[in-house]
DOMARLO-935573 format. One record per residue (C-alpha): residue in three letters; chain; x, z, y. Coordinates in Angstrom, 1 decimal. Example, Ala and Ser with C-alpha at 12.3 -4.5 7.8 and 13.67 -1.06 7.14 Angstrom:
! DOMARLO-935573
+------+------+--------+--------+--------+
: code : unit :      X :      Z :      Y :
+------+------+--------+--------+--------+
:  ALA :    A :   12.3 :    7.8 :   -4.5 :
:  SER :    A :   13.7 :    7.1 :   -1.1 :
+------+------+--------+--------+--------+
This chain:
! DOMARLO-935573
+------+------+--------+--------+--------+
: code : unit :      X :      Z :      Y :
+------+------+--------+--------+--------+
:  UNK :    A :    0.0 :    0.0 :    0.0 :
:  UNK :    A :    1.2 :   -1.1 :    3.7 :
:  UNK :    A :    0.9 :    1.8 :    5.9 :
:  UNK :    A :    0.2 :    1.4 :    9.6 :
:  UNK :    A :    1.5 :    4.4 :   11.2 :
:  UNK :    A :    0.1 :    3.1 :   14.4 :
:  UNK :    A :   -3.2 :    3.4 :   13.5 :
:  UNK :    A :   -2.6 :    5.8 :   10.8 :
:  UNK :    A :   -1.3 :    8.9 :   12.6 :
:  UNK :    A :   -3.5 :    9.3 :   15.6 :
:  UNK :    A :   -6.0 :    9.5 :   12.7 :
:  UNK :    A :   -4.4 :   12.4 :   11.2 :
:  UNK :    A :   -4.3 :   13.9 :   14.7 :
:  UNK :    A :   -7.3 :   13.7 :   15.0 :
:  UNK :    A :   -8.1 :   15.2 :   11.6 :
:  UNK :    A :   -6.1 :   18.1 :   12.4 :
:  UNK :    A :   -7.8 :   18.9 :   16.2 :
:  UNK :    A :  -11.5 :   18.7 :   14.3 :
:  UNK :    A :  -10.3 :   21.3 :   11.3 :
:  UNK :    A :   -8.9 :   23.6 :   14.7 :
:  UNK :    A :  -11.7 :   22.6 :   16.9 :
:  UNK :    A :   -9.3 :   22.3 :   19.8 :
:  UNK :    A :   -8.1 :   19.9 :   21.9 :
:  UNK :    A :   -5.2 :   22.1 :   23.1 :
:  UNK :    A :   -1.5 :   22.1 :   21.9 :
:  UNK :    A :   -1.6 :   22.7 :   18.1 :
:  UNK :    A :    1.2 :   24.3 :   16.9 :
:  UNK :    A :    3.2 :   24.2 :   13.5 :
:  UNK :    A :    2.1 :   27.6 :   12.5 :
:  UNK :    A :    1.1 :   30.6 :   15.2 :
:  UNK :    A :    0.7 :   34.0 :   13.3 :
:  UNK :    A :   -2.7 :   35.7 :   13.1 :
:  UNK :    A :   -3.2 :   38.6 :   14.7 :
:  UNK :    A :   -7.1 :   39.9 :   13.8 :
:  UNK :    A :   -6.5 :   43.2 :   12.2 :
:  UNK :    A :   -5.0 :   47.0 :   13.0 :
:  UNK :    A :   -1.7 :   45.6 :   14.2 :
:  UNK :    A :   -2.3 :   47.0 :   17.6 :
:  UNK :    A :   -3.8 :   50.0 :   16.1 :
:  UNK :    A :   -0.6 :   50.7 :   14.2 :
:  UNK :    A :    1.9 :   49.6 :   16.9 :
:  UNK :    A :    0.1 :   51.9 :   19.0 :
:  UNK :    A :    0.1 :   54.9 :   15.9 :
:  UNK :    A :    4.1 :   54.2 :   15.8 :
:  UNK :    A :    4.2 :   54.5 :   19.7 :
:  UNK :    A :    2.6 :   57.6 :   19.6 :
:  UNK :    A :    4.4 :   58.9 :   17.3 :
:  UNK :    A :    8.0 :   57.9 :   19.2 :
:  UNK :    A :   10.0 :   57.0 :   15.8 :
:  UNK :    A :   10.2 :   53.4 :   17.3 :
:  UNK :    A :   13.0 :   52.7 :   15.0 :
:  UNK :    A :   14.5 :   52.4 :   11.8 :
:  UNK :    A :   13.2 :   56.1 :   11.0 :
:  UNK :    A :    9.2 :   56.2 :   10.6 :
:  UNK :    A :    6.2 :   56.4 :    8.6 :
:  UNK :    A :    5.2 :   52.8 :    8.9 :
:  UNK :    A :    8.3 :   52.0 :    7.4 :
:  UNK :    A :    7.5 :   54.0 :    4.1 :
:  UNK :    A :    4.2 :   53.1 :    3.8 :
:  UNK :    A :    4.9 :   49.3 :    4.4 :
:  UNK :    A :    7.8 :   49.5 :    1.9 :
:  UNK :    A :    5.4 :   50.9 :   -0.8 :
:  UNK :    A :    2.2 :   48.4 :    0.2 :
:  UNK :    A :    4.9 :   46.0 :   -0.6 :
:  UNK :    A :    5.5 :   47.0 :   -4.0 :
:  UNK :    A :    2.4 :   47.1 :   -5.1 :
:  UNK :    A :    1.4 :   43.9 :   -4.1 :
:  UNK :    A :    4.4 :   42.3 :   -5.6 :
:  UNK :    A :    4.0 :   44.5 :   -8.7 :
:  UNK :    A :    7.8 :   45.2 :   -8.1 :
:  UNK :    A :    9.6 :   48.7 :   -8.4 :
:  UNK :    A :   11.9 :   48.7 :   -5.0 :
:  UNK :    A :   11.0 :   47.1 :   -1.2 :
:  UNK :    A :   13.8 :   48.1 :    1.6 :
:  UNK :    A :   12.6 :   46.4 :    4.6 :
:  UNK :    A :   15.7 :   44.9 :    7.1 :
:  UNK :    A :   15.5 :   43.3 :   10.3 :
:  UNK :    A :   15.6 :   39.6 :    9.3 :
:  UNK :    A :   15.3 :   37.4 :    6.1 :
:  UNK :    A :   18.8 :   36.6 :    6.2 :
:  UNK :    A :   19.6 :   40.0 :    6.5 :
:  UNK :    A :   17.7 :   40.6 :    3.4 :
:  UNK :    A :   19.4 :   37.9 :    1.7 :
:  UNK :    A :   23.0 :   39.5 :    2.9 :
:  UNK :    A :   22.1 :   42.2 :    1.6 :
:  UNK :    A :   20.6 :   41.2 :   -1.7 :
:  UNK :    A :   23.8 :   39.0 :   -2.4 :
:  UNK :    A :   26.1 :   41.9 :   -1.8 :
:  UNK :    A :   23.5 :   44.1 :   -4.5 :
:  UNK :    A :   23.9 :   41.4 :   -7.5 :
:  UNK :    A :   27.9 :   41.7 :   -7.2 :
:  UNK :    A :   29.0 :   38.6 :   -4.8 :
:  UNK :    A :   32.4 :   39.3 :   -3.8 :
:  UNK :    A :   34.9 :   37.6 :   -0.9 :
:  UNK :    A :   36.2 :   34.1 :   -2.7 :
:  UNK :    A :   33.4 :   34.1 :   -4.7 :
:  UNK :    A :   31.0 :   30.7 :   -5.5 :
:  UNK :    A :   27.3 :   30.7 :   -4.9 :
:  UNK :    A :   25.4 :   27.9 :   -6.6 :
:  UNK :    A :   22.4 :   26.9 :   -4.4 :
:  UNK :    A :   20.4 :   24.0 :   -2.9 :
:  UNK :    A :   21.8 :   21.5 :    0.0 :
:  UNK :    A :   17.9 :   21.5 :    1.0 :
:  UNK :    A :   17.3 :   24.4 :    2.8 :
:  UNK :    A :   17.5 :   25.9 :    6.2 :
:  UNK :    A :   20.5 :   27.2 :    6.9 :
:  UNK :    A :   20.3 :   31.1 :    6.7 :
:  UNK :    A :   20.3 :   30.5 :    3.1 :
:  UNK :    A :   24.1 :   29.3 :    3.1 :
:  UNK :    A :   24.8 :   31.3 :    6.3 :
:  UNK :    A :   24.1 :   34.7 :    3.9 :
:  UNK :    A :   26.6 :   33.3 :    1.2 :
:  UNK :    A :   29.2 :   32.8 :    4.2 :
:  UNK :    A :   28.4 :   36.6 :    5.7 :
:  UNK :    A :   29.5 :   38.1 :    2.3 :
:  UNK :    A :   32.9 :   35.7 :    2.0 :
:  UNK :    A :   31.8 :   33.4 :   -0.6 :
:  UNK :    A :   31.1 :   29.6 :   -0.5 :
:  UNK :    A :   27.9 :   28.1 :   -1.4 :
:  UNK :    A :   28.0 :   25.1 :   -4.3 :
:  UNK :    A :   25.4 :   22.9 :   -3.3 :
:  UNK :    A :   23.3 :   21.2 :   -6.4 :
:  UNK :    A :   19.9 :   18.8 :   -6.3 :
:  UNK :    A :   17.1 :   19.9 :   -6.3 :
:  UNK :    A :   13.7 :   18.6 :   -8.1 :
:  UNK :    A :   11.6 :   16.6 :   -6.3 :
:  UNK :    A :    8.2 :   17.8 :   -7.9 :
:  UNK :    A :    9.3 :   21.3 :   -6.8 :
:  UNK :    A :   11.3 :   20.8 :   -3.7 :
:  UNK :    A :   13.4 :   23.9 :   -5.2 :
:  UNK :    A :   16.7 :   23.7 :   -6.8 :
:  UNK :    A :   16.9 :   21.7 :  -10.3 :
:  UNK :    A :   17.6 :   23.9 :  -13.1 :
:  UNK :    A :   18.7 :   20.5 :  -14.9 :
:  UNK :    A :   21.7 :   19.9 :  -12.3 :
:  UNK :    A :   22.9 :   23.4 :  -12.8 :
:  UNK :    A :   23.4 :   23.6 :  -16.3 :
:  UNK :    A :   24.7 :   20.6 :  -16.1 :
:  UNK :    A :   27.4 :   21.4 :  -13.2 :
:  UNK :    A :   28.1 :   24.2 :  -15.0 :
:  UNK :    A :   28.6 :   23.0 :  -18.0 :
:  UNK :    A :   31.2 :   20.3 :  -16.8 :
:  UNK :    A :   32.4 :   22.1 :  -14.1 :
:  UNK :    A :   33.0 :   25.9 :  -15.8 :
:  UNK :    A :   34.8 :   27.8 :  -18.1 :
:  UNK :    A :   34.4 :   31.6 :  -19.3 :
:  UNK :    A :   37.9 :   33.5 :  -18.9 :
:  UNK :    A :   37.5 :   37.2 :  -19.8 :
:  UNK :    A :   33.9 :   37.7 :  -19.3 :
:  UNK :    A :   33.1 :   35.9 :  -16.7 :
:  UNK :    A :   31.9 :   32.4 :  -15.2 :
:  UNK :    A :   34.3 :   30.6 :  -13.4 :
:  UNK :    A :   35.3 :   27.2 :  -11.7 :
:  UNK :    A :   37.1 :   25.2 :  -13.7 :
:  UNK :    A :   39.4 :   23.6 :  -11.2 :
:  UNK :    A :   39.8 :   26.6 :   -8.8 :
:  UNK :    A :   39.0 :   29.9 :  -10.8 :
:  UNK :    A :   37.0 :   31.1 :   -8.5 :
:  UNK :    A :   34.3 :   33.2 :  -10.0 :
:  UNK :    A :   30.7 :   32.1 :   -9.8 :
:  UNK :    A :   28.8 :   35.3 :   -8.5 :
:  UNK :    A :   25.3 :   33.7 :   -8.3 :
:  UNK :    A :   22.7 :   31.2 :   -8.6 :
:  UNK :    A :   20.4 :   31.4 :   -5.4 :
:  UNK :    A :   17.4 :   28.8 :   -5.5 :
:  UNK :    A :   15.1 :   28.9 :   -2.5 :
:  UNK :    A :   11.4 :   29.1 :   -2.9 :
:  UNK :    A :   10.8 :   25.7 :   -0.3 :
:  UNK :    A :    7.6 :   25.9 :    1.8 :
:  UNK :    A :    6.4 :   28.4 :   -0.3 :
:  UNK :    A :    6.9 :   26.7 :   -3.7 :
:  UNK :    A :    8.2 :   28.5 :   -6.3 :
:  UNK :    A :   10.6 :   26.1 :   -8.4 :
:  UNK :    A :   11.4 :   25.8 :  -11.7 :
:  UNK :    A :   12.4 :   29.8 :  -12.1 :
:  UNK :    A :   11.9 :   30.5 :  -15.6 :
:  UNK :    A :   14.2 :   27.7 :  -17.0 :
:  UNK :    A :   16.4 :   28.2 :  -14.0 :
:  UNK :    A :   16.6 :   32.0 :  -15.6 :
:  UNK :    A :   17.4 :   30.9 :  -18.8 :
:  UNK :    A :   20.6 :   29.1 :  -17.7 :
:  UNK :    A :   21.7 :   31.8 :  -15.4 :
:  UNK :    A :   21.1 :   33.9 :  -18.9 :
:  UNK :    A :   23.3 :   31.5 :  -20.7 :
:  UNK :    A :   26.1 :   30.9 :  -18.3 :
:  UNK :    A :   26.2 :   35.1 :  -17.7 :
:  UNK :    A :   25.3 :   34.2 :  -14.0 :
:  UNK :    A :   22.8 :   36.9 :  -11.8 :
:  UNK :    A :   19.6 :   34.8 :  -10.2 :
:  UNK :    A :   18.7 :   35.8 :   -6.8 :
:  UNK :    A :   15.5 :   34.3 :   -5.5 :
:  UNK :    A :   15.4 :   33.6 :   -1.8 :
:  UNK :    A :   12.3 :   33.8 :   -1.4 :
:  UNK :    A :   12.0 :   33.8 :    2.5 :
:  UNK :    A :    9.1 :   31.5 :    2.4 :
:  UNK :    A :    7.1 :   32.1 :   -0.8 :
:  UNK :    A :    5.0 :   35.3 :   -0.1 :
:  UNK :    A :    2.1 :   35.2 :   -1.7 :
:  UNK :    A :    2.9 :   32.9 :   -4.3 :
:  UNK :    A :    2.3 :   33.2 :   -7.5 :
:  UNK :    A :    2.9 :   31.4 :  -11.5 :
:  UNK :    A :    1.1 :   32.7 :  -14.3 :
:  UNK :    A :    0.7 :   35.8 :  -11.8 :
:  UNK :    A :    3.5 :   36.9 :  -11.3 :
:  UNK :    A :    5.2 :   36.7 :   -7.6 :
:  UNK :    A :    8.4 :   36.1 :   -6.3 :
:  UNK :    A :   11.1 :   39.0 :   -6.7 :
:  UNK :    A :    9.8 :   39.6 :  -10.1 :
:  UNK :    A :   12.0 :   36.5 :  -11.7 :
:  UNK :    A :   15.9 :   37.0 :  -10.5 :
:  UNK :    A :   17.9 :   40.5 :  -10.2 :
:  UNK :    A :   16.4 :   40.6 :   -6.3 :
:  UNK :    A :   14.6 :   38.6 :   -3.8 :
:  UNK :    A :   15.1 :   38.3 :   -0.3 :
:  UNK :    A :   12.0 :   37.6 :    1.8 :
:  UNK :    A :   11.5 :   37.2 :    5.6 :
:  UNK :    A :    8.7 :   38.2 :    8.2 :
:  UNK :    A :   10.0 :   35.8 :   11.1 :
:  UNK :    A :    7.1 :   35.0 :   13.4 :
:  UNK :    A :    6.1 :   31.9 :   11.9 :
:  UNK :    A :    5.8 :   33.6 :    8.3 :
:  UNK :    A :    2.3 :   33.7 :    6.8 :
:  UNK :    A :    3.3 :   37.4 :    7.3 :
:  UNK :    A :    4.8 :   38.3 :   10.1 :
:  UNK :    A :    6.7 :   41.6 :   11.6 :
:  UNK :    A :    7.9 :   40.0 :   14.6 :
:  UNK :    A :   11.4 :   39.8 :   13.0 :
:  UNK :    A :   12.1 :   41.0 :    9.6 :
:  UNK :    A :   12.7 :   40.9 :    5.9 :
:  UNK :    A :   12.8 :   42.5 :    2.5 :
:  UNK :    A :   14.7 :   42.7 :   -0.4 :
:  UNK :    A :   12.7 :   43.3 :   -3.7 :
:  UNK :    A :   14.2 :   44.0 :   -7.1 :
:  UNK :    A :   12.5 :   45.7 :  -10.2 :
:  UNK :    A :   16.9 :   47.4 :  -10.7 :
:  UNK :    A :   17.2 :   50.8 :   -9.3 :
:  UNK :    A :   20.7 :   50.3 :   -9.0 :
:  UNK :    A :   20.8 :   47.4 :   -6.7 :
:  UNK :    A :   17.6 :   49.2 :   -4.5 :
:  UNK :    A :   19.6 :   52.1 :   -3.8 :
:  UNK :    A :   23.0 :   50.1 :   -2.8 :
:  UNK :    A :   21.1 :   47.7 :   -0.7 :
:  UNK :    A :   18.9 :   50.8 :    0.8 :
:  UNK :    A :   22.6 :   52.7 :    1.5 :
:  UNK :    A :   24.7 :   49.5 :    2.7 :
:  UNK :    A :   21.9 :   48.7 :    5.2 :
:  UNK :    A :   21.3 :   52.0 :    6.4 :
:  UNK :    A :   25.2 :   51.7 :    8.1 :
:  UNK :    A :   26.5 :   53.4 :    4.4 :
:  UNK :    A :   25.8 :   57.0 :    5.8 :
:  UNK :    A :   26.0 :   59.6 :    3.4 :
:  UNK :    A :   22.5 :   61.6 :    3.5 :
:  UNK :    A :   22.9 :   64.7 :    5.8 :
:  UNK :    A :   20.7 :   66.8 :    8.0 :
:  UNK :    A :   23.1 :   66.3 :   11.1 :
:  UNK :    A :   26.7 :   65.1 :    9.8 :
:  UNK :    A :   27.6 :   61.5 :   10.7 :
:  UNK :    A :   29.7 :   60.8 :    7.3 :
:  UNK :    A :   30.2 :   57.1 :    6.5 :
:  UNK :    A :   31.5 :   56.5 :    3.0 :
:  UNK :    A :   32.0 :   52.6 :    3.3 :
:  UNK :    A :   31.5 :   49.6 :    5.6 :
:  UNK :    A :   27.9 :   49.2 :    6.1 :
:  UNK :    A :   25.4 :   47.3 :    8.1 :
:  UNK :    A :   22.7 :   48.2 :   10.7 :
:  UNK :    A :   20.3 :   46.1 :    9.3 :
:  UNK :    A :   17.2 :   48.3 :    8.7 :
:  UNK :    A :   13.8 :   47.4 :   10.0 :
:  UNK :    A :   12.4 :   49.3 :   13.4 :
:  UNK :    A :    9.0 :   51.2 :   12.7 :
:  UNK :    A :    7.4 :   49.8 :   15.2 :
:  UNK :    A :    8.0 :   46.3 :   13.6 :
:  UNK :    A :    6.6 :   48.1 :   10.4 :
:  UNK :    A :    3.5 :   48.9 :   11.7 :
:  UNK :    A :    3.1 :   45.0 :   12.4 :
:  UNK :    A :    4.0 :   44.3 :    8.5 :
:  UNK :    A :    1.4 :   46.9 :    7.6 :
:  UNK :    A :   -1.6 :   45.3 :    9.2 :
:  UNK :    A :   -0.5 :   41.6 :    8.5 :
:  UNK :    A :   -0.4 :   42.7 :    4.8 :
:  UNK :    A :   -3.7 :   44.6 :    4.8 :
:  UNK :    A :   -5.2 :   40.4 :    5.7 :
:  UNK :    A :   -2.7 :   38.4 :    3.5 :
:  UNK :    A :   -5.4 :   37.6 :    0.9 :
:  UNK :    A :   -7.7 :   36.6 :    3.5 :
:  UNK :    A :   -4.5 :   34.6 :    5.2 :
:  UNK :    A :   -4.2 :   32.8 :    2.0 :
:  UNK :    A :   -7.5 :   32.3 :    1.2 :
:  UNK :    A :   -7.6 :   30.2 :    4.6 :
:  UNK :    A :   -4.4 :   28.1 :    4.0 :
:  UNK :    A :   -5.3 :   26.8 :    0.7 :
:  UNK :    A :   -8.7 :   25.7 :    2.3 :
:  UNK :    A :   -6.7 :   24.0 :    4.6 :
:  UNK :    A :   -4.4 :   22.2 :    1.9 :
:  UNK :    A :   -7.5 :   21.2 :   -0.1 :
:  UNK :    A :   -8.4 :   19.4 :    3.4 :
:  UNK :    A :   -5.0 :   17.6 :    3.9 :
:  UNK :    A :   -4.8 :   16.6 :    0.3 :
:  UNK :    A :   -8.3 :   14.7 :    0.5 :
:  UNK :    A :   -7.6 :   13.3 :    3.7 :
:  UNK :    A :   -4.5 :   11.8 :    2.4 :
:  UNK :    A :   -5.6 :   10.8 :   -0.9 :
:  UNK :    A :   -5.3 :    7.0 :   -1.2 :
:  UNK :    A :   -3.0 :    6.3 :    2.7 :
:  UNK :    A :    0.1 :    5.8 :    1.0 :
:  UNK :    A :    1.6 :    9.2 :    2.1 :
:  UNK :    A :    1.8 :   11.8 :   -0.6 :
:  UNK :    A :    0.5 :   15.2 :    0.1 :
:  UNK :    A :    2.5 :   17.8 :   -1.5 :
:  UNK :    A :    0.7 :   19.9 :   -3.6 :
:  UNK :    A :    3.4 :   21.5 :   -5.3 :
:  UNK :    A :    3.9 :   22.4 :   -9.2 :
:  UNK :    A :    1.2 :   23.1 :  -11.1 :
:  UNK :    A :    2.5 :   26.3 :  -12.5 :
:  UNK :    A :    1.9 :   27.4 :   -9.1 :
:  UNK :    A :   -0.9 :   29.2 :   -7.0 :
:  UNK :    A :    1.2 :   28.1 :   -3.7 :
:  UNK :    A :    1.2 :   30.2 :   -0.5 :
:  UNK :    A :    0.7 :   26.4 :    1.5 :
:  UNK :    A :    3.1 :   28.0 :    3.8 :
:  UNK :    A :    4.0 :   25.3 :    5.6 :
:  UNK :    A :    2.3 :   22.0 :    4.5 :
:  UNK :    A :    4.2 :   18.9 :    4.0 :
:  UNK :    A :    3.8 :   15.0 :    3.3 :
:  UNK :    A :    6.1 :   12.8 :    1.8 :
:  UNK :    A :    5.9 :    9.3 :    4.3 :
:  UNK :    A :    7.2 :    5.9 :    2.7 :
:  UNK :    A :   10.6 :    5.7 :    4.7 :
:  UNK :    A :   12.9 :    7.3 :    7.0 :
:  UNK :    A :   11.0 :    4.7 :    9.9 :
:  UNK :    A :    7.8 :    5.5 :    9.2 :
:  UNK :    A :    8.9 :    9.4 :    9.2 :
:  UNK :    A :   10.3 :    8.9 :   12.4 :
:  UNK :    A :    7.1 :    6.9 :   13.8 :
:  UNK :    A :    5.0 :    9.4 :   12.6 :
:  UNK :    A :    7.2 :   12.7 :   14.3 :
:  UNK :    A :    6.9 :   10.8 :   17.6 :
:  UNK :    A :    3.4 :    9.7 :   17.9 :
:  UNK :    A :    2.3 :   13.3 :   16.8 :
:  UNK :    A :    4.1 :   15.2 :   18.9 :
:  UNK :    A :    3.2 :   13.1 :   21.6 :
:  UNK :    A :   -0.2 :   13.7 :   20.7 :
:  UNK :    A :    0.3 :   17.3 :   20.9 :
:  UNK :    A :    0.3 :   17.7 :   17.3 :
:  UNK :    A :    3.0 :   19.6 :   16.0 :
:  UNK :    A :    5.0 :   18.2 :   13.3 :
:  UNK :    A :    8.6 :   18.6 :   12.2 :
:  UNK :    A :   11.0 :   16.6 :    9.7 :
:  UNK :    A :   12.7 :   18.9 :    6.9 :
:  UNK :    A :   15.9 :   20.5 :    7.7 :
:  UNK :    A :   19.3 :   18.4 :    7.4 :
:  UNK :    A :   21.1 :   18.7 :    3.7 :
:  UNK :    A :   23.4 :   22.0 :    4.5 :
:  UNK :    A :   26.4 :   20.0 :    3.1 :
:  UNK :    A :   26.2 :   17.6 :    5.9 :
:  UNK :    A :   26.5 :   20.1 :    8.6 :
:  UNK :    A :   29.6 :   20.8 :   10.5 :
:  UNK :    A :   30.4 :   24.4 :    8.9 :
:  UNK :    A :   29.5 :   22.9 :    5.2 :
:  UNK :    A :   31.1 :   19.6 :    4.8 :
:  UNK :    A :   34.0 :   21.1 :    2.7 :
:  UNK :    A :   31.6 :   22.9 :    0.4 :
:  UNK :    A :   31.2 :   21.6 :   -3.3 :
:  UNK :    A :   28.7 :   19.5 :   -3.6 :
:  UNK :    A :   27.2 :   17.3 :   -6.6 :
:  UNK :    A :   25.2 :   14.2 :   -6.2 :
:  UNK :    A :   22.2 :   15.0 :   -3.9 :
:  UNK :    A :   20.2 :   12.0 :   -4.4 :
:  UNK :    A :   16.6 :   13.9 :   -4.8 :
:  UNK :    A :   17.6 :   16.3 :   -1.4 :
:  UNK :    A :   18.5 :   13.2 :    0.3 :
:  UNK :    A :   15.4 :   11.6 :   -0.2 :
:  UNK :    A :   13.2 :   14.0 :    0.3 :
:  UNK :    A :   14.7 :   15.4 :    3.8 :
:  UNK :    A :   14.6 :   11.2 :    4.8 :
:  UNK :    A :   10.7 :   11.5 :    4.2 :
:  UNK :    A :    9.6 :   14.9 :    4.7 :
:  UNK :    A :    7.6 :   16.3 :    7.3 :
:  UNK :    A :    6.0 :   19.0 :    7.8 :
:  UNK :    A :    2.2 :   19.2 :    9.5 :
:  UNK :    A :    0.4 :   21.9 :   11.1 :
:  UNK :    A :   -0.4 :   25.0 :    8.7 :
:  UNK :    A :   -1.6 :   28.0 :   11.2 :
:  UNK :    A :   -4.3 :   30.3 :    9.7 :
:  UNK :    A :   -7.5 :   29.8 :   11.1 :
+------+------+--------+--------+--------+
């Protein structure tokens, strides 16, 4: 099918203003704000233990949990924080290798830098947008040895610390086989799941796969504490050295300041707590309204010649952040221009971390599928309404 993008995408702009009955500025994705967020704010206000010492803090930490069905939540200031933080838990050491994805946004490789390791960048599958268990047992296979217990690089002897996919737009890859090679290869899996709250296969939800999971609250998040993260993990071991590293390593005292190691003031404020609290109290009613919305996108793109992405079907997606797959690079481009001119927010997918400047030296396998995909991609509007 030949796809006018002249004609096409002031139709989907259109499509877009009647589902949000507006005919101002439509964002990407605005948070929500319709429950006791200012109620709680105000609570933690009241209260004075605006920061990284508060009830909100305990109680969102615990709502967490239970949601997630997961044993351990320490909540930090940012998703990369999180991530930091989690890397540092499962063992990742300075000179260390990270296997991840080249498609994904940059905090992901950014964390593996913080800790003084170097990311590997693999494929990924282009049915999940996540990072292709396939490629990694492959790489691994041709590209490691064992030598006294652990996984290293063949040609450098670096040790290979980790296998970090990243949960894209909210869709949870390929996990389970991606498990079983990190099982096989001796290798800890931590999810970053930044993006894939509320996500679910079979029922089960990110953070309950890997050794941990990293997950942010940014302000475009479907849940959002202002800035912030988490790291989840069912090991008690890794919860308490993640809770102690990113609490500035302070050894619990009623009034000495005794530091036993270098840590990190990474813990989240209560007042951004209170936010978390109030988001999480409406994230079934956040999702509930998102996968309305990609049941609307996927019939209105049914038959155009640009693919919807539904995700895999072992999934019960988040829809964080919708996406379509256009034919080419040009009609991509056409397509960003006329929207946002419009007033239609739209954006392309982020550029393969092993082409930017900071990761061009990184080892990198053929990326043919992560190519492709962040040639094509763009993401459309996906605000609860």
């Amino acid at each position: 099918m030949t796809l006018d993008i002249e004609h096409f995408a002031p139709r989907f702009c259109k499509a877009v203003r009647d589902w949000y009955d507006t005919d101002e500025f439509i964002p990407l994705h605005a948070p929500k704000f319709s429950g006791n967020e200012e109620n709680y704010v105000r609570e933690v206000v009241q209260s004075t233990f605006v920061s990284s010492v508060g009830q909100k803090i305990i109680d969102f930490e615990q709502a967490m949990c239970r949601y997630l069905g997961v044993k351990h939540a320490v909540a930090m200031v940012n998703g990369t924080a999180a991530l930091h933080m989690a890397l540092l838990g499962a063992g990742v050491t300075r000179d260390s290798l990270v296997i991840t994805q080249s498609l994904s946004f940059v905090a992901t490789a950014n964390a593996i830098s913080y800790v003084g390791a170097s990311p590997v960048f693999l494929d990924i599958s282009p049915e999940t947008l996540s990072l292709s268990p396939q490629k990694v047992r492959e790489w691994l296979a041709t590209h490691s040895v064992e030598k006294q217990g652990l996984r290293v690089h063949r040609e450098s002897g670096a040790r290979i610390a980790a296998i970090v996919p990243m949960h894209t737009f909210g869709f949870v890859g390929e996990v389970t086989e991606l498990l079983e090679v990190a099982r096989e290869f001796g290798i800890p899996l931590v999810e970053d799941a930044a993006e894939s709250l509320g996500t679910e296969v079979a029922g089960v939800h990110p953070g309950n796969f890997g050794l941990c999971a990293a997950i942010s609250f940014n302000g475009n998040k479907i849940l959002t504490t202002g800035g912030g993260g988490m790291v989840v993990t069912n090991d008690d071991d890794l919860a308490a050295k993640v809770r102690h590293l990113s609490t500035t390593a302070k050894v619990p005292h009623r009034w000495e300041y005794i530091h036993d190691q270098v840590g990190y003031n990474y813990r989240m404020p209560n007042i951004n707590a209170g936010l978390g609290l109030a988001q999480l109290e409406q994230l079934p009613k956040f999702l509930e309204s998102k996968r309305a919305l990609a049941r609307y996108y996927a019939d209105f793109f049914a038959n155009t010649g640009v693919d919807f992405v539904l995700g895999p079907s072992s999934n019960t997606p988040n829809y964080w952040l919708c996406c379509v797959l256009l034919p080419s690079s040009e009609h991509r481009d056409d397509f960003l221009k006329i929207c946002n001119d419009a007033g239609i927010m739209v954006r392309p997918a982020w550029a393969p971390l092993n082409t930017l400047k900071p990761y061009t030296t990184a080892l990198a396998d053929k990326l043919a599928s992560a190519s492709d995909v962040a040639k094509r991609l763009v993401n459309i509007p996906s605000s609860v309404r």
